[in-house]
VOGU-3710 file (C-alpha; in Angstrom, 3 decimals, decimal comma):
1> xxxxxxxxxx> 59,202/79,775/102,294  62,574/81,314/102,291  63,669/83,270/99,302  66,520/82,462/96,769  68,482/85,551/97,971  67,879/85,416/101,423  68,613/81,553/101,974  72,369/82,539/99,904  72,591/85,193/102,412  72,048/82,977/105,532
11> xxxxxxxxxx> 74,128/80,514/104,086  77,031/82,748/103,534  76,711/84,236/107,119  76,732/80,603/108,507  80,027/80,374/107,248  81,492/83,757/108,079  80,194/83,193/111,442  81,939/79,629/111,210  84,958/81,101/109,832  85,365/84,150/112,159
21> xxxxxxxxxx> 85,699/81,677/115,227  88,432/79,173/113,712  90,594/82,304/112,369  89,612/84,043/115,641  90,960/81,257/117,954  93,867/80,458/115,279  97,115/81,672/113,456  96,024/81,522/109,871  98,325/78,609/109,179  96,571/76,285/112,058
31> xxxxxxxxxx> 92,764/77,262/110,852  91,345/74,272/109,586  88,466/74,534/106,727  88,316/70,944/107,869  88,187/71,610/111,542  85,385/74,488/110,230  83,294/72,303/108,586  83,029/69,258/111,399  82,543/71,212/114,022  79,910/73,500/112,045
41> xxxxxxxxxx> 78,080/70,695/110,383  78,741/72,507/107,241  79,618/70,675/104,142  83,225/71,629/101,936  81,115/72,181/98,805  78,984/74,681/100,507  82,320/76,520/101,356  83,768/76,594/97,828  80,375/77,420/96,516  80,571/80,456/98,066
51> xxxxxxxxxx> 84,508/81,335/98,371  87,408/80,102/96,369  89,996/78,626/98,471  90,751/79,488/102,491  93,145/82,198/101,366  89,508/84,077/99,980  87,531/82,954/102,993  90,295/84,357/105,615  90,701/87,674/103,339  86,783/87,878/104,254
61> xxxxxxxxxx> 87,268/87,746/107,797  89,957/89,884/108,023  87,916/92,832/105,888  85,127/92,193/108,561  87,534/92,554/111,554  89,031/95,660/110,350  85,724/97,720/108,763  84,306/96,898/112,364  86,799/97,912/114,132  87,331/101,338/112,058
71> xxxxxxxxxx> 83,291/101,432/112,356  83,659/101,323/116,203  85,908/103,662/116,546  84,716/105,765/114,400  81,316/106,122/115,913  83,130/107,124/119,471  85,013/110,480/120,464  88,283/110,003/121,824  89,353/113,920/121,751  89,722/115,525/125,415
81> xxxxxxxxxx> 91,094/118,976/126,486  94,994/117,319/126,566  96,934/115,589/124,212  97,720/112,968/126,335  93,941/112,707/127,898  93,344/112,155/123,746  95,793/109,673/123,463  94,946/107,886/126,500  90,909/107,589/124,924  91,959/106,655/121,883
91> xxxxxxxxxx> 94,090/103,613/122,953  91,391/102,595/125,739  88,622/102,827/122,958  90,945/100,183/121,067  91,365/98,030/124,394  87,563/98,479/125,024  86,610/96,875/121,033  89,478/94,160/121,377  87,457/93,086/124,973  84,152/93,260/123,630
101> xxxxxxxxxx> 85,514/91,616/120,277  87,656/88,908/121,192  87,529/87,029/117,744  88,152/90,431/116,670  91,033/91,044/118,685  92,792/87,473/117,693  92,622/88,329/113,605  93,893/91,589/114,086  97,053/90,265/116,062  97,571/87,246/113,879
111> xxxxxxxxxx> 97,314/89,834/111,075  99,568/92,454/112,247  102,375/90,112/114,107  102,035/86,878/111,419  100,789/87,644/108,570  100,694/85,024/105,745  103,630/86,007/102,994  101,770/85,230/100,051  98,512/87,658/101,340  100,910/90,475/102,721
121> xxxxxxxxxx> 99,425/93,059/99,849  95,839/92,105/100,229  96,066/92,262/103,705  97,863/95,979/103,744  94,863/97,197/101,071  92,210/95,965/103,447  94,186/98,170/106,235  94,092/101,206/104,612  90,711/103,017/105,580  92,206/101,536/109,145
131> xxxxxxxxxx> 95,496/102,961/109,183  93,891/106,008/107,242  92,003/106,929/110,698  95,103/106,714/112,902  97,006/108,188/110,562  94,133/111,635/110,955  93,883/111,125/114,910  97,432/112,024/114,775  97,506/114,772/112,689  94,459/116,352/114,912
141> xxxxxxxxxx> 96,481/115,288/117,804  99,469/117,101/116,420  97,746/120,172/115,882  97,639/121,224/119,431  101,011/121,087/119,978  103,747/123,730/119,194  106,094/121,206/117,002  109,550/121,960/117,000  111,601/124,009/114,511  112,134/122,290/110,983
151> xxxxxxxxxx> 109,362/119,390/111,481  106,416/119,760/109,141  103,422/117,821/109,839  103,773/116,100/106,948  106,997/115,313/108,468  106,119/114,432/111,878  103,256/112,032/110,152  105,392/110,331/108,423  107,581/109,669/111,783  104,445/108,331/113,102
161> xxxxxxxxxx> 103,614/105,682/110,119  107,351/104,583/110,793  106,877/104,134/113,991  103,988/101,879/113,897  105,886/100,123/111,029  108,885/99,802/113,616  107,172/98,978/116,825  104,639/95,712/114,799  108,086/94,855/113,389  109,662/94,366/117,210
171> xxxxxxxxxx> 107,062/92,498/118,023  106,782/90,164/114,729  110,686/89,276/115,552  109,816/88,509/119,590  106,918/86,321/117,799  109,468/84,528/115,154  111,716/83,712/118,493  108,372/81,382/119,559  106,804/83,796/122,305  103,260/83,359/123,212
181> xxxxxxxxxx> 101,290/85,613/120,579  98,595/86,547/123,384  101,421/87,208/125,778  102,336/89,938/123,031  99,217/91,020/122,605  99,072/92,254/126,009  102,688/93,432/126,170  102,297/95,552/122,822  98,703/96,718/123,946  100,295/97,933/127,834
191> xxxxxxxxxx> 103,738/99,928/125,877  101,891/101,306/122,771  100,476/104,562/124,666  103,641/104,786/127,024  106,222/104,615/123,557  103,523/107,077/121,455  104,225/109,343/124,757  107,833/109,553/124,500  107,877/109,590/120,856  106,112/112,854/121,015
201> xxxxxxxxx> 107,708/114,232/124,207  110,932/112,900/124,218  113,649/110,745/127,064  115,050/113,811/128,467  113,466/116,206/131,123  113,077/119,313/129,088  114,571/121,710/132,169  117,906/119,643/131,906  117,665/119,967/128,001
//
């Protein structure tokens, strides 16, 4: 006979496994804890037995999403003999998880791009061991380089936490003007790595300089 503890385990799994499809397939404001529970065979009191409201539920699956995906990359080595062979690894490790994780991959962009206003500062605490590691691939990254006169790497770090802050911002105002959020998936995936390039090396041939 199952145990207590381990059927309230189960039970909670069920749902996160539930849930993790229907905000993996869905913008947070079309998931459904209606839609969740019909097509799961799982009853609305078992939900708010174990979570609060959606808001708590979604906040789950987003923690999930992003301690995997810092897991995952974490457990992998990105660094090569280049810069640019690093960055290149790094970005194609995060391609690789979003391919193999495609539920994943859907709560992360949703997250990013749309998040809901009201969860904005849970959502950015739940990011930080994320951001945390991109934040250190870039200073090791900046290490090899010679940087240029007067830039710190404190500095040149901080450039690189605007710049994320910038880029996710282009794209949320593409997605406000009703483009296809998987079309922008792809489209911010492809230009990441190329914009990261230039941001580090620069528009202008260095000979003509």
């Amino acid at each position: 006979m199952m145990r207590k503890e381990e059927k309230t385990r189960c039970t909670y799994e069920r749902i996160m496994s539930a849930a993790l499809v229907e905000f993996g397939t869905k913008s947070y404001e079309n998931a459904s804890l209606t839609t969740l529970c019909s097509e799961n065979q799982i009853s609305k009191g078992l939900i708010y037995h174990n979570f609060k409201n959606k808001d708590e539920l979604y906040l789950k699956c987003v923690e999930r999403c992003f301690g995997e995906m810092t897991a995952y990359f974490k457990s992998r080595e990105y660094k090569a003999q280049t810069v640019q062979e690093s960055m290149n690894n790094l970005f194609q490790m995060r391609q690789q998880f979003f391919k193999e994780h495609p539920y994943d991959c859907n709560i992360f962009f949703h997250t990013v791009l749309q998040p809901p206003e009201h969860l904005r500062k849970e959502i950015q605490d739940i990011r930080q061991e994320y951001d945390q590691f991109y934040v250190e691939c870039f200073g090791e990254l900046l290490q090899q380089l010679e940087l240029r006169e007067g830039i710190t790497m404190d500095a040149a770090t901080e450039y690189f936490v605007i710049f994320f802050e910038m880029y996710n911002g282009y794209f949320q105002r593409r997605l406000s003007e009703s483009e296809d959020i998987h079309a922008l998936m792809k489209d911010h995936e492809v230009n990441l790595s190329k914009i990261l390039d230039i941001m580090l090396y620069g528009v202008a041939s260095q000979e003509k300089r």
